[in-house]
LUMVOPA-140259 format. One record per residue (C-alpha): z, x, y; residue in three letters. Coordinates in steps of 0.001 Angstrom, whole numbers, plus 500000, padded with zeros to 6 digits. Example, Ala and Ser with C-alpha at 12.3 -4.5 7.8 and 13.67 -1.06 7.14 Angstrom:
BEGIN
507800, 512300, 495500, ALA $
507140, 513670, 498940, SER $
***
This chain:
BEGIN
516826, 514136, 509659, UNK $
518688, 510790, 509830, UNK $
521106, 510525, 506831, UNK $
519410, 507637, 505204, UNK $
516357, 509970, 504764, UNK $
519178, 512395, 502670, UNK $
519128, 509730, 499878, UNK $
516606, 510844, 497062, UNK $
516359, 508221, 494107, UNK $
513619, 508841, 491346, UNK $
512145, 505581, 491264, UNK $
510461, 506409, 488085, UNK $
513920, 506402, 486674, UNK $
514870, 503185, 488355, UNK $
516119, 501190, 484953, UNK $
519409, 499098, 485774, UNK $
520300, 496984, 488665, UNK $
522630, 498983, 490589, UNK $
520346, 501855, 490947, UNK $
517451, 499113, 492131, UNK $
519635, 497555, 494524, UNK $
520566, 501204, 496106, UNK $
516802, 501826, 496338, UNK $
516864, 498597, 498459, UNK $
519469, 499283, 500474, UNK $
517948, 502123, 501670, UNK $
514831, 500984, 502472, UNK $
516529, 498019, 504655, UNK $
518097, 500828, 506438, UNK $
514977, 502750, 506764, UNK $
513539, 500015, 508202, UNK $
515553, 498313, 510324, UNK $
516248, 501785, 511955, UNK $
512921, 503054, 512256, UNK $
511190, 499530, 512923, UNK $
513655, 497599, 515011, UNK $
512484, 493759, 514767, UNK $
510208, 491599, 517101, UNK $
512977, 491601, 519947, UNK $
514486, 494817, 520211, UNK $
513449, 498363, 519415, UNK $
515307, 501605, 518837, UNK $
514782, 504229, 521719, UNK $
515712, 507965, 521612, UNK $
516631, 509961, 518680, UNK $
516935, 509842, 515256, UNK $
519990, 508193, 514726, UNK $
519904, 504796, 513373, UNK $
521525, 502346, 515941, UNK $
525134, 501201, 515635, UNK $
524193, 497695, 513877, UNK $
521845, 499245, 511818, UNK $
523494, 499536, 508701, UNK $
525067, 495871, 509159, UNK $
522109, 494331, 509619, UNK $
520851, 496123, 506680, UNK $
523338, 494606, 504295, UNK $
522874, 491338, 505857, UNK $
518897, 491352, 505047, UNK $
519410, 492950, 501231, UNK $
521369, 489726, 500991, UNK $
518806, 487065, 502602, UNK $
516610, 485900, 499905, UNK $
513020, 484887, 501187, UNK $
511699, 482130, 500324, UNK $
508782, 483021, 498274, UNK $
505285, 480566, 498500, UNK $
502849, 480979, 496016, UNK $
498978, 479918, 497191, UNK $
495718, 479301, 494266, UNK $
492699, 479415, 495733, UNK $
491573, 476139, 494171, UNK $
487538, 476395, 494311, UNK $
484907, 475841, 491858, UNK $
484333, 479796, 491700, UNK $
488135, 479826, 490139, UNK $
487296, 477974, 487113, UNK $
486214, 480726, 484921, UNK $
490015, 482731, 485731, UNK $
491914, 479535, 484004, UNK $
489132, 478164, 480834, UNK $
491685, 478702, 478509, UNK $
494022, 481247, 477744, UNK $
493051, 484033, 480213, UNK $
494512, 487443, 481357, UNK $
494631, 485249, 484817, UNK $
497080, 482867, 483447, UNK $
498959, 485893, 481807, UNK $
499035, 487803, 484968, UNK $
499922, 485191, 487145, UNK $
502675, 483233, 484617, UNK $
504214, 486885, 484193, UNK $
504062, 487815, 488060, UNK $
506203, 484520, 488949, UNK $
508214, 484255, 486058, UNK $
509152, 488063, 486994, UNK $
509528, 486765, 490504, UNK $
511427, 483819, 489637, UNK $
514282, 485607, 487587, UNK $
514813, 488943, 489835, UNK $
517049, 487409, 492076, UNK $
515212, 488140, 495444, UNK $
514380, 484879, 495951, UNK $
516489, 481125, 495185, UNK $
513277, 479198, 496327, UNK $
509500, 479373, 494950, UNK $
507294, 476794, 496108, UNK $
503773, 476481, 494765, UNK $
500672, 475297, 496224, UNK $
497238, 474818, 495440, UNK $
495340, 476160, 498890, UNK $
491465, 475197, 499670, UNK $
490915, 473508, 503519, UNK $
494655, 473059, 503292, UNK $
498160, 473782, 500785, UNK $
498546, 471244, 498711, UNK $
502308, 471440, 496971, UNK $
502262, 471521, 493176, UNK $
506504, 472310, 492917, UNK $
508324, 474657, 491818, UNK $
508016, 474581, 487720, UNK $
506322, 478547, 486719, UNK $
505429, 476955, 483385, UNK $
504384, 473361, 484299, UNK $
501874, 474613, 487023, UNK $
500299, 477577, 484650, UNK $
499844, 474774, 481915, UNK $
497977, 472351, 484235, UNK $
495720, 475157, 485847, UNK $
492953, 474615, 484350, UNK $
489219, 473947, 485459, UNK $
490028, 470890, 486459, UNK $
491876, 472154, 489367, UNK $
489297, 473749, 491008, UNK $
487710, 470880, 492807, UNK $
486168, 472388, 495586, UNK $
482768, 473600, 495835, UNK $
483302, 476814, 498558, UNK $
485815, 478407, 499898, UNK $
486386, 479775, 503986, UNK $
488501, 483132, 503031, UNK $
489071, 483553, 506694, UNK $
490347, 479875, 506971, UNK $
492518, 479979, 503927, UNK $
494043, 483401, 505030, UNK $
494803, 481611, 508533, UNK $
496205, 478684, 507038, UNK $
498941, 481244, 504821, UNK $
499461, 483214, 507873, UNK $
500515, 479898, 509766, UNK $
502707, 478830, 506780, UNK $
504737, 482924, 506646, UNK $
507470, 483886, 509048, UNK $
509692, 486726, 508569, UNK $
512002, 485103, 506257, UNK $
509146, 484166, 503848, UNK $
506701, 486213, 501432, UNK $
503821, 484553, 500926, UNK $
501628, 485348, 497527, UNK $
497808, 484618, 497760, UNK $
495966, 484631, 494505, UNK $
492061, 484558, 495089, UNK $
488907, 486018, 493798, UNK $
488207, 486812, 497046, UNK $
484566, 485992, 497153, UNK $
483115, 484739, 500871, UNK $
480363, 481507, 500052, UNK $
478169, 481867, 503939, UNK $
476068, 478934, 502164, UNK $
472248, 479065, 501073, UNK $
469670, 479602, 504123, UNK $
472292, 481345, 506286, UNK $
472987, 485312, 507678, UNK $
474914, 486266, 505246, UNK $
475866, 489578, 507194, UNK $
476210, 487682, 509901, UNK $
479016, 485572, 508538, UNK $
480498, 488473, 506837, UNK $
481352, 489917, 510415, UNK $
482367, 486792, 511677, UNK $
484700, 486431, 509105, UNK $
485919, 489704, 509154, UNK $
486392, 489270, 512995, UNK $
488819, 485855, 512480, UNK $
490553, 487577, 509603, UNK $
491480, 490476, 512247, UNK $
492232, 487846, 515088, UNK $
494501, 486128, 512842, UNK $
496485, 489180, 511403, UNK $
496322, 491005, 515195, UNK $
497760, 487269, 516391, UNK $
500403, 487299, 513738, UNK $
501439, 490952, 514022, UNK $
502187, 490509, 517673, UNK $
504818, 487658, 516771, UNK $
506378, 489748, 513386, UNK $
505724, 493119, 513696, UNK $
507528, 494184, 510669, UNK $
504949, 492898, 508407, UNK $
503841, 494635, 504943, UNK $
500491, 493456, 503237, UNK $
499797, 494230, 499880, UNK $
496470, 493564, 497578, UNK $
496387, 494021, 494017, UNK $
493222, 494447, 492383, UNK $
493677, 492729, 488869, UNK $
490141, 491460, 486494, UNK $
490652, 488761, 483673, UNK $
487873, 487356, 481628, UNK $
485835, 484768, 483341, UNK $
484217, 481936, 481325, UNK $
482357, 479549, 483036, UNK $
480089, 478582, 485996, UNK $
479152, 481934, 488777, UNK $
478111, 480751, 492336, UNK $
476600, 483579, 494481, UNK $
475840, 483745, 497863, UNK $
473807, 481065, 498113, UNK $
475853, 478636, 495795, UNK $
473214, 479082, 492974, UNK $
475158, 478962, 489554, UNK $
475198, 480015, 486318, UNK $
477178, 480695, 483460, UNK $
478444, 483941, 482613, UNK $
481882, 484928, 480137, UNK $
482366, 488634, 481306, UNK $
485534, 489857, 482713, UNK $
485533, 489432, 486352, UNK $
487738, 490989, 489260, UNK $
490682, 488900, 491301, UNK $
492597, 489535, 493870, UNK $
496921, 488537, 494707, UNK $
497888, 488957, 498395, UNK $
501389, 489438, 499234, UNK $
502332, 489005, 502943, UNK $
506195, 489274, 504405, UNK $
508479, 491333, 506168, UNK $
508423, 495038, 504931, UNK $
512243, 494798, 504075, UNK $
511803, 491571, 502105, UNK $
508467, 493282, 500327, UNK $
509772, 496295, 499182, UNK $
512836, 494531, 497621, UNK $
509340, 493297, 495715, UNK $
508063, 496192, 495196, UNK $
511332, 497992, 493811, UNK $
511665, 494885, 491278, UNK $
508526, 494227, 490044, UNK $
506160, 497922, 490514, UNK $
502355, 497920, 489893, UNK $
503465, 498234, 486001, UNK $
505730, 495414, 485076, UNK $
501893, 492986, 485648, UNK $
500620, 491703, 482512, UNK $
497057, 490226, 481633, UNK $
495298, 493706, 482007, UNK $
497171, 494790, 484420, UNK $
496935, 496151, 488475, UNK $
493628, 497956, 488789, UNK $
493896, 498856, 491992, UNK $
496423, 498312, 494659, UNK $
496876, 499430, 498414, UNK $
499796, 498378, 501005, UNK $
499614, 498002, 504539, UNK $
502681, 499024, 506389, UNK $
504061, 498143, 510102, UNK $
504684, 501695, 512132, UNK $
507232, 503500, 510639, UNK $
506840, 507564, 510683, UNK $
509395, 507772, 508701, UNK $
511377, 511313, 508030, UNK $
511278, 512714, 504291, UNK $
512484, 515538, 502606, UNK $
509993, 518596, 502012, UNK $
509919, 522538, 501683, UNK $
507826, 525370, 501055, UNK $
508226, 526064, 497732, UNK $
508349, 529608, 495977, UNK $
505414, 529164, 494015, UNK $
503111, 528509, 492489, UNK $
501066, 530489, 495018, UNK $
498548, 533022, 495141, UNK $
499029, 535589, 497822, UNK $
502012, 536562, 499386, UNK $
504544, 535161, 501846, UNK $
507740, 535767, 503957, UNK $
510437, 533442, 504597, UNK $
510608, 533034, 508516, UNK $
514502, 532400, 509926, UNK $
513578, 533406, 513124, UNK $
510628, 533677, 515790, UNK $
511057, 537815, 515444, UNK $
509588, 537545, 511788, UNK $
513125, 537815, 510305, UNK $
515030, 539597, 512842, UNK $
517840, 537516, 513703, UNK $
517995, 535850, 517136, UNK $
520056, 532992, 516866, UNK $
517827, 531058, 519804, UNK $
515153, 531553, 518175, UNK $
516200, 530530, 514770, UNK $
513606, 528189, 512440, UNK $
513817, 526487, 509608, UNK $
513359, 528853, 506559, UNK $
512262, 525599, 504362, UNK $
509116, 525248, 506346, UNK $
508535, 528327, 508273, UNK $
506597, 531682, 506695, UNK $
504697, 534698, 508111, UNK $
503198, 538148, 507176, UNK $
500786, 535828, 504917, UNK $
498173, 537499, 502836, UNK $
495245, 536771, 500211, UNK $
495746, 537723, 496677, UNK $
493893, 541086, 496413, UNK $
492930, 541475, 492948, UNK $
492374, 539143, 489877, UNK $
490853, 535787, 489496, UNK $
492210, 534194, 492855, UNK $
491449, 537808, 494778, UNK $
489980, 536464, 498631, UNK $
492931, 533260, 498138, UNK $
495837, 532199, 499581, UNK $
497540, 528964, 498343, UNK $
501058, 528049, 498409, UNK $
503188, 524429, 497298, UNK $
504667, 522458, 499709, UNK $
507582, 520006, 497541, UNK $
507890, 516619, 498667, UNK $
510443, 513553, 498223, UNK $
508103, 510705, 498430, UNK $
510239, 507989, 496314, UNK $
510162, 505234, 498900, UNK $
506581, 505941, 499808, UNK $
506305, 505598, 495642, UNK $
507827, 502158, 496055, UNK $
505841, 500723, 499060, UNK $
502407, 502882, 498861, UNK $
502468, 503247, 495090, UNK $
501101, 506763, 493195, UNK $
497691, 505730, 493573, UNK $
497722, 506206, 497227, UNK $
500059, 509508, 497448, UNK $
498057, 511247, 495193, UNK $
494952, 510425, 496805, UNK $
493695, 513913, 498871, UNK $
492330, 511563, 501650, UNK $
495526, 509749, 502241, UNK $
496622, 512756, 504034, UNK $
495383, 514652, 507088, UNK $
495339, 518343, 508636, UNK $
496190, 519885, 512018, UNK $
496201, 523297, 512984, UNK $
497963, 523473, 516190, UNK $
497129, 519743, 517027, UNK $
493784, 519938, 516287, UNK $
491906, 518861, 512822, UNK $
491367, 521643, 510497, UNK $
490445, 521187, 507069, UNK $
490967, 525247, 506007, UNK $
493390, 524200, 503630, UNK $
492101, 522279, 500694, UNK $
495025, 519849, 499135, UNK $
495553, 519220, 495620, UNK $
498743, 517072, 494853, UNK $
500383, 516231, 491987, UNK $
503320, 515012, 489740, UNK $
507012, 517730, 490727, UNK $
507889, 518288, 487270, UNK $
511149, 520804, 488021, UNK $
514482, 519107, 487140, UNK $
516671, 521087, 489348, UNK $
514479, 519859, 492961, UNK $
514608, 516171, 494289, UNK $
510966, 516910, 495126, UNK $
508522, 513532, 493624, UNK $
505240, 515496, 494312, UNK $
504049, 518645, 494807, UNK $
500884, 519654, 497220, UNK $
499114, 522904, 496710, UNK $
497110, 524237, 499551, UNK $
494220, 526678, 499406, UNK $
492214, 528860, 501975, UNK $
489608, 532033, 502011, UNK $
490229, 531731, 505739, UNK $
494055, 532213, 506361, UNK $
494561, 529641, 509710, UNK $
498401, 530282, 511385, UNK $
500066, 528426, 513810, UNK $
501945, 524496, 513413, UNK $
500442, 523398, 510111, UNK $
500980, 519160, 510359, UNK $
500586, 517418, 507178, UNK $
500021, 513464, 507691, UNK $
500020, 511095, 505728, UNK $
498204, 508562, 506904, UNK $
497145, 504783, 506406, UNK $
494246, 505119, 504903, UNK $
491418, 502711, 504003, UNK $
491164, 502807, 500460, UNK $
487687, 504122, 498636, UNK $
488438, 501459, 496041, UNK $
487453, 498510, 497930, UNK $
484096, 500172, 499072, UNK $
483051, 500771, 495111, UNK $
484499, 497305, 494467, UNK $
482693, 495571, 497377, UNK $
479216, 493652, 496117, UNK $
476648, 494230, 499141, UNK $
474234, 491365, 498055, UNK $
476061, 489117, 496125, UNK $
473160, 487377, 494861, UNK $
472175, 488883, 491418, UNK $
475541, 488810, 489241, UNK $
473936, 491492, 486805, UNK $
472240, 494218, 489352, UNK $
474236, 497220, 490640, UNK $
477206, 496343, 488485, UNK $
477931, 493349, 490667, UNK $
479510, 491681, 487386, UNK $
482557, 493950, 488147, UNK $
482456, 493698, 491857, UNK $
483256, 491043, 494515, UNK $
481015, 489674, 496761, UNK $
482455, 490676, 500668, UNK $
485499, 491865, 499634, UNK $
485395, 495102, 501739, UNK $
485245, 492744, 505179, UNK $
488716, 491022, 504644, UNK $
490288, 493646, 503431, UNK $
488587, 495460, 506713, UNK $
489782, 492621, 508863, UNK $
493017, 493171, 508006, UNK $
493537, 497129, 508303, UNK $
491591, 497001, 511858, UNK $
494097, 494507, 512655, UNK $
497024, 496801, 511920, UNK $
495470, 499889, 513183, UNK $
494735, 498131, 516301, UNK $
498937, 497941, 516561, UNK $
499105, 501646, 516293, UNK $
500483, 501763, 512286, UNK $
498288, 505277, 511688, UNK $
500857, 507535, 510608, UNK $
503501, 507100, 508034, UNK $
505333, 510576, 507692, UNK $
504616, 513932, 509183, UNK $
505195, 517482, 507725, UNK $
505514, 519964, 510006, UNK $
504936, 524087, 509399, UNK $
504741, 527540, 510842, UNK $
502497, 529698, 509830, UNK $
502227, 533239, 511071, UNK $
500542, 536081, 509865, UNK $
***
C-alpha cells in the first residue's frame, strides 16, 4: 500500500481548517501519484514518484480560477421570480465558494449561444437575476456544454447552473435530436479528456420552486408554480475539485438542498484500507496466514486481514443454510469525491469469483459505527452457496439509477407520469458524458481483493 493510502481522516468529523487542508493534501498526493498529468505518467509500482509530494504542495497552493455559467433562457425564468430556493442555493453555493479560500478569482457569466460576463459581485448578480435575464427563447445543451468546455483548462473549475432541459423545436425527431445531442456532448468531453485527463465532473441534482411560464418539447407554454428540478455542473481538475468537495460537501447547499449528486472521476484505482472483520457473521471462519490453512510456511505466507478458509454455513437457528461475513472499509476520500450516496449504493460495486462475475454473495453496506477501527463503512456479504477462490470487490463508476427516474421520456405533458418533478432529456447528457469517460478506460476506482477457501 503506498503510504499516502495509510492516512485515514473521518471526513464526517472534518470541522476546522487544518484538518480540511490535511484531507487536501492527501488527495493532491493521491492524485498526482496515481494520475500523473497530461504529459507524463507514473510506471511500475506503487510508490509515488520522487516529485510527487512537491508537486502536491505546489497544487494545494494554486488557487483555480473559478467561472460561474447561468443558463440564461426563457425556461429559467420560473428558478429566479422572486425569492426562490434557486437564488438561495446558488447565492449560498458562491458566497461559500467565494470565502473558502480555494479560489482569489470568480468570474460570472450569463451563458446562452455564448458567455456573456456579468463580474465578479456574488450579491449584485443574485439581485439582478431575475426574469428579465432570461432572454432567450431555447437553449442547445450540447452547444452551451461545448462552449464551457472551451472556456476550462486545468487551472480552472468551471460551475454550470442549468435546468438541463433539451428544446429539439416543434415538428422535429425529438429522439432523434436527443442522440445527436448526446453524441456531441460525448465528442466534446472524449475531445477534452484527451487534452486534460485529470478531469472530475460533478452534477448536483437540486429543485426550487418554479413560478412562471413551462415550454415543453415543442416550445408550447404554460404557466405552472410547482417546484421544479435544476441542475449545477462542476468541471476541473480532480485535485482542484476535491479541494471543492472537502470545503463545501453535498450538505453545506442551501435552498432545499442537493437531491441527488454523482461524480465522474479520471482513472485512478486507487489503494484503500480494508479487512475481514470478526463479525458480525453467520457461520464460521478461519484466519488464513498461510497457503497450508495455517501451517506456517513463510513462502507461502498471506495476508491474515483478507485471507480465510475452512468456511461453513450456520447450522442451526434463524440464519441455519447462511454464511455472511463483514468486510471493514476506509472509504473517506471516496466520501469526499463520490459522496455517501454512491458508496452505499449495492450497484456501485461489482463481484468476481476468480476473475469471473459472480453474484453468490449478496452486499449490504452500511455506516462502521466501532470507535476503535478507522473503517468508514462496513459491507456484509451473504451466500446459501459458499463460492471460494479470489473474491474481488470493485467499486466501480457507475451510472447512477437517479438520473433514469429523473429523466422525462416525452417531455410534452408537464403533469403526466410525474414529469412536473422530472427533466425533459436529462438522462442523454448526463449519458454523453459518462460514455465519454468510460470510453478513456475510468471503470474502476478501488479493488478489494480476498481468499476464500473452504
Amino acid at each position: 500500500m503506498r503510504e499516502e493510502n495509510k492516512v485515514r481522516i473521518k471526513i464526517t468529523r472534518i470541522n476546522n481548517k487544518s484538518m480540511r487542508n490535511i484531507l487536501i493534501y492527501c488527495l493532491a498526493v493521491l492524485f498526482l501519484a496515481s494520475c500523473g498529468n497530461s504529459s507524463t505518467q507514473r510506471k511500475g509500482g506503487n510508490k509515488p514518484s520522487e516529485n510527487s509530494e512537491m508537486t502536491a504542495v505546489t497544487a494545494s497552493k494554486i488557487k483555480p480560477v473559478v467561472n460561474v455559467y447561468v443558463e440564461n433562457s426563457g425556461s429559467m425564468a420560473g428558478y429566479v421570480n422572486g425569492n426562490t430556493d434557486f437564488k438561495k442555493a446558488v447565492y449560498n453555493y458562491l458566497t461559500d465558494i467565494k470565502i473558502s479560500g480555494i479560489t482569489d478569482t470568480l468570474n460570472l457569466f450569463y451563458i446562452n449561444d455564448k458567455p456573456v460576463a456579468k463580474g465578479s459581485d456574488v450579491e449584485d448578480f443574485i439581485e439582478k437575476l431575475n426574469p428579465n435575464q432570461c432572454v432567450f427563447a431555447t437553449s442547445d445543451i450540447s452547444n452551451v456544454f461545448d462552449l464551457v468546455l472551451k472556456r476550462t483548462d486545468n487551472k480552472q473549475i468551471s460551475v454550470l447552473i442549468t435546468d438541463g432541459i433539451f428544446s429539439p423545436g416543434r415538428g422535429k425527431d425529438a429522439e432523434q435530436y436527443l442522440v445527436n445531442q448526446q453524441i456531441g456532448i460525448k465528442t466534446s468531453m472524449a475531445e477534452y479528456l484527451k487534452v486534460f485527463p485529470n478531469t472530475a465532473v460533478i452534477v448536483y441534482q437540486l429543485s426550487s420552486n418554479f413560478k412562471g411560464r413551462f415550454f415543453n418539447r415543442e416550445n408550447k407554454s404554460e404557466d405552472i408554480d410547482d417546484p421544479r428540478p435544476y441542475y449545477i455542473w462542476v468541471i476541473g481538475d480532480v485535485a482542484n475539485i476535491a479541494s471543492l468537495k472537502a470545503h463545501i460537501p453535498d450538505e453545506r447547499f442551501k435552498g432545499g438542498g442537493v437531491q441527488h449528486s454523482y461524480t465522474l472521476l479520471p482513472p485512478v484505482n486507487m489503494k484503500i484500507d480494508y479487512a475481514i472483520l470478526s463479525s458480525p457473521k453467520q457461520g464460521s471462519f478461519n484466519r488464513q496466514t498461510s497457503s497450508g490453512s495455517g501451517c506456517s510456511r513463510k513462502k507461502d505466507i498471506v495476508n491474515p486481514k483478507t485471507s480465510i478458509y475452512n468456511i461453513k454455513k450456520a447450522s442451526n437457528g434463524a440464519h441455519k443454510g447462511n454464511f455472511m461475513f463483514t468486510i471493514g472499509m476506509d472509504l473517506s476520500l471516496f466520501t469526499v469525491l463520490l459522496g455517501d450516496e454512491y458508496l452505499t449504493n449495492t450497484e456501485s460495486y461489482a463481484r468476481l469469483i476468480n476473475k469471473q462475475p459472480n453474484n453468490d454473495y449478496f452486499i449490504e453496506i452500511e455506516h462502521n459505527t466501532n470507535p476503535n477501527t478507522n473503517y468508514t463503512h462496513n459491507m456484509k456479504l451473504t451466500t446459501d452457496k459458499i463460492s471460494v477462490g479470489e473474491l474481488e470487490i470493485i467499486l466501480r463508476n457507475q451510472f447512477p439509477q437517479w438520473i433514469y427516474d429523473i429523466n422525462d421520456e416525452e417531455g410534452l405533458d408537464i403533469y403526466k407520469n410525474d414529469a412536473i418533478n422530472k427533466t425533459f432529456g436529462i438522462k442523454y447528457l448526463a449519458e454523453g458524458i459518462y460514455e465519454a469517460y468510460n470510453f478513456s478506460g475510468n471503470s474502476i476506482y478501488t479493488t478489494m481483493k480476498f481468499n476464500l477457501k473452504k
